[in-house]
N, C-alpha and C positions, 0 to 999 in steps of 0.2 A: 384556559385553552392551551397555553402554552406547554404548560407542567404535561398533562396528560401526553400530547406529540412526543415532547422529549422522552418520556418515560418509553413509550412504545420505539422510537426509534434505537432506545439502547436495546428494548426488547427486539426486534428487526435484523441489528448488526451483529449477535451475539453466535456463538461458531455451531454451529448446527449438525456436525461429525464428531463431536467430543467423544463419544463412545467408539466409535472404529477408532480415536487417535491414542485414546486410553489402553485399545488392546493394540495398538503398536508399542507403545513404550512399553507396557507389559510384557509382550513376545520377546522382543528387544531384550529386557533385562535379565528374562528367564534362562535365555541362551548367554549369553554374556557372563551371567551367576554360573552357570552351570561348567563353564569352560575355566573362567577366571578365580572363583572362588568354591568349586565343588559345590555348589547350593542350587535348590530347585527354586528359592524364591522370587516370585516377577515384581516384589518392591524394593529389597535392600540393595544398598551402595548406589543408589541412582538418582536423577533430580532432574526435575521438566523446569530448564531456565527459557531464559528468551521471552518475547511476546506473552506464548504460552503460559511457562512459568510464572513471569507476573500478572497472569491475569489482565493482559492487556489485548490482547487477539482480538479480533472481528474473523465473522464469517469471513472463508474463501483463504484465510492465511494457508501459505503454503511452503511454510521453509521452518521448522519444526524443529528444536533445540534441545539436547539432553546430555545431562554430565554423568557418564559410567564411572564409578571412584575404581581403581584396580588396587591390589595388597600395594604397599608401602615399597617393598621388597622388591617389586618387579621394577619401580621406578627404579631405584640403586642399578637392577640389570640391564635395562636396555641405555639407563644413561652411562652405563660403563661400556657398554660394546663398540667395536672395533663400524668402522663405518657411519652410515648413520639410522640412529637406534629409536627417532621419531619414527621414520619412516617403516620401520620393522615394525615396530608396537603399532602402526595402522593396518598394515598387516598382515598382522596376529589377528587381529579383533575383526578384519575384513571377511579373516578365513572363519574365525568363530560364528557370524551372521551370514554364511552361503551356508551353513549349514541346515539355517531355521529358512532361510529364503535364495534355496537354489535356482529359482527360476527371474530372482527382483534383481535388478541395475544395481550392483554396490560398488562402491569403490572409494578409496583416501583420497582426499584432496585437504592438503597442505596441512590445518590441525585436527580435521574432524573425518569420520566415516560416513558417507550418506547412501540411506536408503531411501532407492526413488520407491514409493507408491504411487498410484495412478492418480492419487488428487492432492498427493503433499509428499513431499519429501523429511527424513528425520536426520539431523544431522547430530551424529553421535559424539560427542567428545569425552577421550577415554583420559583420564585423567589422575594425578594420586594423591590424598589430602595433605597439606604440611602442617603441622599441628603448630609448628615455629610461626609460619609468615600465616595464621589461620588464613589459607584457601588451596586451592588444586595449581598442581605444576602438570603442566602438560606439556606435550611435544610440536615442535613447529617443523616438520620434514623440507620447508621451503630451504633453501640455499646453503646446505649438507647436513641441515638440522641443528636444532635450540632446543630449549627447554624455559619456557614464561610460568607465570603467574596469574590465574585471574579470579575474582571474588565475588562468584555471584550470588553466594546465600546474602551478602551484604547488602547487595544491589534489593535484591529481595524483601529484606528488612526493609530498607530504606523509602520503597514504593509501600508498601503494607500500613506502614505510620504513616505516611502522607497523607494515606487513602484513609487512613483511621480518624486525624486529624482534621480532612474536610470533608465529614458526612459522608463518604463514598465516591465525593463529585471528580475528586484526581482519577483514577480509573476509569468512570462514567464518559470521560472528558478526552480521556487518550483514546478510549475507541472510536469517539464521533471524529478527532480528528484523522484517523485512521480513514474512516470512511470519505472524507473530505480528502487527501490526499490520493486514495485508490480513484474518486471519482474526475479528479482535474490533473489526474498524472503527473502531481508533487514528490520527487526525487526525494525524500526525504524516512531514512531508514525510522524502525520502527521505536530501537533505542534514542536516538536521537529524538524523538516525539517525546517518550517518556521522561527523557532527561529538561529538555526546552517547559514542557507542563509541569514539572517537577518546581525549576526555576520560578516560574509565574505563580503557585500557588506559593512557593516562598518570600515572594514579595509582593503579593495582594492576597489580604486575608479579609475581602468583603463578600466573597461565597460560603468561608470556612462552614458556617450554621446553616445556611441555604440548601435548597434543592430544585429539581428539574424546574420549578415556577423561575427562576431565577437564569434558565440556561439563555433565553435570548439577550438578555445585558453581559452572562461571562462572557456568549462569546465576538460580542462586540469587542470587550476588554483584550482577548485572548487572542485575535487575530491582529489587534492592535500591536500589543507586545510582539508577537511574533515576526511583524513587518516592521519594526521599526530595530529589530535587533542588526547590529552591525553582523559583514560575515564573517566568520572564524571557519580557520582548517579544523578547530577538532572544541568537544566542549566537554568538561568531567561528569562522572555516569554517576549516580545518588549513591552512595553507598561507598563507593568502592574505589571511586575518586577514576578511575581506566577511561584510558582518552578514546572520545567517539569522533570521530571525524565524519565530517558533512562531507555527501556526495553528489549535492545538488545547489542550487539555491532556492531556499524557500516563500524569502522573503516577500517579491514580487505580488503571486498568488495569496499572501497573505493579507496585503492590504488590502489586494481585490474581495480578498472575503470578507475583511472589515465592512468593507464601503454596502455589500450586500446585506451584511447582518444588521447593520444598522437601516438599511432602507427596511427593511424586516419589521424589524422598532416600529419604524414611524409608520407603517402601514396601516391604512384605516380600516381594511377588512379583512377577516380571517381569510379570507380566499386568496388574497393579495400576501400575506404574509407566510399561509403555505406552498405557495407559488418558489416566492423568494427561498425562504428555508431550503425547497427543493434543488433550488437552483446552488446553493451550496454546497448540499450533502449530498443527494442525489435522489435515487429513487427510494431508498431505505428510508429516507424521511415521508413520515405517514401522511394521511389526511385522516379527518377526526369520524368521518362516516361515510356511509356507502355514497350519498347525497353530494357530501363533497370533494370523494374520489370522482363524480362526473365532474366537479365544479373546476376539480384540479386539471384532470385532461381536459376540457376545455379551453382553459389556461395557456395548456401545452399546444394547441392546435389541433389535436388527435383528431379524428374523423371517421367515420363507421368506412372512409376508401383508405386510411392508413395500415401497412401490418409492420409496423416499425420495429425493429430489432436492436435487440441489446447486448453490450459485450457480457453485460452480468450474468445473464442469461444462457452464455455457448461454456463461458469460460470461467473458472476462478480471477480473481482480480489481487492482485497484489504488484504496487507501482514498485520496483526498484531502481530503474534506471530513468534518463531522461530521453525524451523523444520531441524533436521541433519539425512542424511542416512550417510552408507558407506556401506561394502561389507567385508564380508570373503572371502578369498580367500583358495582353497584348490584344492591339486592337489592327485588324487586317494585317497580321504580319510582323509588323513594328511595336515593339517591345516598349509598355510603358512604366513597368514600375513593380517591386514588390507591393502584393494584398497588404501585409501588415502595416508598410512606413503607408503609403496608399491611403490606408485606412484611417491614419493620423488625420489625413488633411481632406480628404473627401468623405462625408457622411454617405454615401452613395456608391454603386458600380453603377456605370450607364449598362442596359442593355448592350447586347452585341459584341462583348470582350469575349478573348480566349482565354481561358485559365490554365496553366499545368501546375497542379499542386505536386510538389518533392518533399520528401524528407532532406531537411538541412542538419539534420545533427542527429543521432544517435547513438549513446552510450552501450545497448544492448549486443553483447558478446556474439555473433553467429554462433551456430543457424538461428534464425528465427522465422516465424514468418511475418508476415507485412498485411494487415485487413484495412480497408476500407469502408465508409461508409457516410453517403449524400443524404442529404435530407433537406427538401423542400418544402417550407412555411408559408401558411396563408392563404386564404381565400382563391388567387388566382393558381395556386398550386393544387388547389383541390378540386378547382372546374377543371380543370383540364387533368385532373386526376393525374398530377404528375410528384405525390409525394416524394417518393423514392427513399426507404429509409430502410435497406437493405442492407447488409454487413458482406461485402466482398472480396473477393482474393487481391490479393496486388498484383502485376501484371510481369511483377519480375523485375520493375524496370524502377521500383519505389519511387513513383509518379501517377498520379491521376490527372486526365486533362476532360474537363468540362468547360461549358459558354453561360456568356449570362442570358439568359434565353429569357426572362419574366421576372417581374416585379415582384419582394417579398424578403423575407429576412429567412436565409440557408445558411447551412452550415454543412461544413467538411471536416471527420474526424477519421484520424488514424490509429491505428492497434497495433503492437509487436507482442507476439505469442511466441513463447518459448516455453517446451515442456508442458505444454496445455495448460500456460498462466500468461493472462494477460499482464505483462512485466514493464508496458512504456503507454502510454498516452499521450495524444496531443491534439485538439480541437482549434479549428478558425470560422468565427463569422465571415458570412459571404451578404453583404446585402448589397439590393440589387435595386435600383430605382428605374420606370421608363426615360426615355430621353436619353 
């Protein structure tokens, strides 16, 4: 049972735009060749790194990676000019791509050129090979301008044998966690992913021959390893050794998904176990037939009175930042306590509290916006037809204030959209007992 789910959820998460994203880097290189090198061709001097590149993407990615190599020669010029010569050669190459995309959002920012499109952005880095140090020297325009190093055909090789090494399952493995952090709002970038599974398959080689039959014990193992790693500022990339720095902590949500994958395991019925599964990955994890797609919403509470709405569904999804709510809680006025710590020590809300759920923390850079969305569980929530599982605006004031009005397990989730991606997450159970 299991083999078949996994197989199709890699089928599920896999990038579904590859051909509009193939005629951007295309267009991209053609104008680029033609300005930089006199050449009409839309494949020489260029290279789809990143996510992309390595073949590690899922559906909905949206920050898109490419290394333009420029003549050798121009490096020598703009690293000899008077001022600074990052920021000229951004540009240069700024002015070279209005000419293929006069009407699209460009603009340098710090060492790359990025062109917004309306469901991904490409971020171009122009770059010149060193045949000395084998990789690209590029420019940093930050703070009057540098000139670094970076080595991502390496990095490249490095994931490719890994991938080769374990049956395909390293690659298979980075996009489900991919999907796993897009769905719980795990801070945690995409190199950084690749690099951490990278890690893990280097020191446990009891998948190496295995496949998707085997995915419910990796990822028991996998989320194990991942929560029990100490934090580190920065960890080395496969290949190329270039320091990645973590911008979240991962660890936390990892062991919560340990504790799920293995309830998973031990679950006596397929219905029970695609439940859980879902509860990890999200909705991209299947059910095995039409029969037990009712069995699943079921599961979820769904109800022919629910029309429950999904961020997946308005928006691309890709987590990069972090987002915390919680909740006041206050009964006639008088203030009792945060939902979270609250939640430690009462299994219960009584009826009759005030809630204001706030954002307590958020990394996302403004503007963004701020969505909402309630949802009421259970039986008493659906006699009184009061599911509520709308996705709405925030009210400006980045707070939502609700009551415990009835009995039942609810939940409160927030969304920050920037650039029509959903870029931060953060959910709280609400349960609610009479009395």
């Amino acid at each position: 049972m299991s083999a078949t789910l996994f197989e199709q959820f890699r089928k599920n998460i896999s990038v579904q735009n590859a051909s509009a994203i193939s005629t951007s880097y295309c267009n991209i290189t053609t104008r680029l060749n033609k300005d930089f090198w006199d050449s009409e061709s839309d494949t020489s001097h260029t290279r789809q790194v990143g996510s992309y590149g390595r073949q590690t993407a899922i559906n909905g990615v949206s920050d898109l990676d490419m290394v333009f190599e420029l003549p050798w020669s121009e490096y020598e010029r703009y690293k000899n000019m008077k001022g600074n010569g990052p920021s000229q050669l951004l540009q240069d190459v700024r002015k070279s791509l209005k000419e293929r995309y006069p009407k699209t959002e460009i603009k340098g920012d710090g060492q790359v050129v990025v062109v917004e499109f309306s469901k991904y952005r490409v971020e171009v880095l122009p770059a010149f090979f060193d045949e000395e140090a084998d990789g690209y020297r590029f420019g940093d325009s930050n703070n009057g301008g540098s000139w670094k190093l970076c080595k991502p055909v390496q990095e490249i090789d490095a994931v490719n044998k890994r991938n080769s090494e374990t049956n395909r399952n390293y690659k298979h493995v980075c996009k489900m966690i991919r999907a796993w952090k897009n769905y719980h709002g795990v801070n945690i970038g995409g190199m950084l992913i690749d690099t951490l599974v990278y890690n893990f398959f280097s020191q446990n080689h009891d998948y190496d021959k295995l496949s998707y039959g085997s995915y419910d014990a990796l990822f028991v193992s996998l989320f194990s390893y991942l929560g029990s790693l100490d934090h580190q500022e920065y960890w080395l990339a496969p290949g190329s050794g270039q320091r990645i720095h973590s911008s979240g902590k991962f660890q936390p949500k990892s062991k919560k998904a340990a504790a799920k994958c293995q309830e998973a395991v031990d679950a006596d019925t397929e219905k029970k176990k695609i439940k859980l599964w879902r509860e990890v990955f999200g909705r991209n994890f299947p059910a095995e037939s039409s029969d037990m797609t009712k069995s699943i919403n079921a599961a979820f509470d769904m109800s022919r009175y629910t029309t429950e709405e999904f961020i997946e569904d308005k928006y691309s999804v890709d987590v990069q930042y972090d987002l915390e709510i919680d909740s006041e809680v206050s009964e006639k006025g008088t203030f009792a306590g945060k939902l979270r710590r609250l939640s430690e020590i009462f299994p219960w809300l009584p009826t009759g509290r005030q809630l204001v759920f706030k954002v307590e923390a958020c990394t996302v850079p403004p503007p963004y916006t701020l969505l909402w969305k309630v949802r009421n569980v259970g039986a008493e929530a659906e006699r009184r037809r009061m599911i509520r599982d709308q996705i709405v605006s925030d009210d400006g004031r980045q707070q939502r204030k609700e009551e415990t009005d009835f009995h039942g397990d609810h939940f409160v989730e927030a969304y920050a959209v920037k650039d029509d991606v959903c870029v931060a997450r953060d959910l709280i159970d609400v349960r609610i007992n009479h009395g």
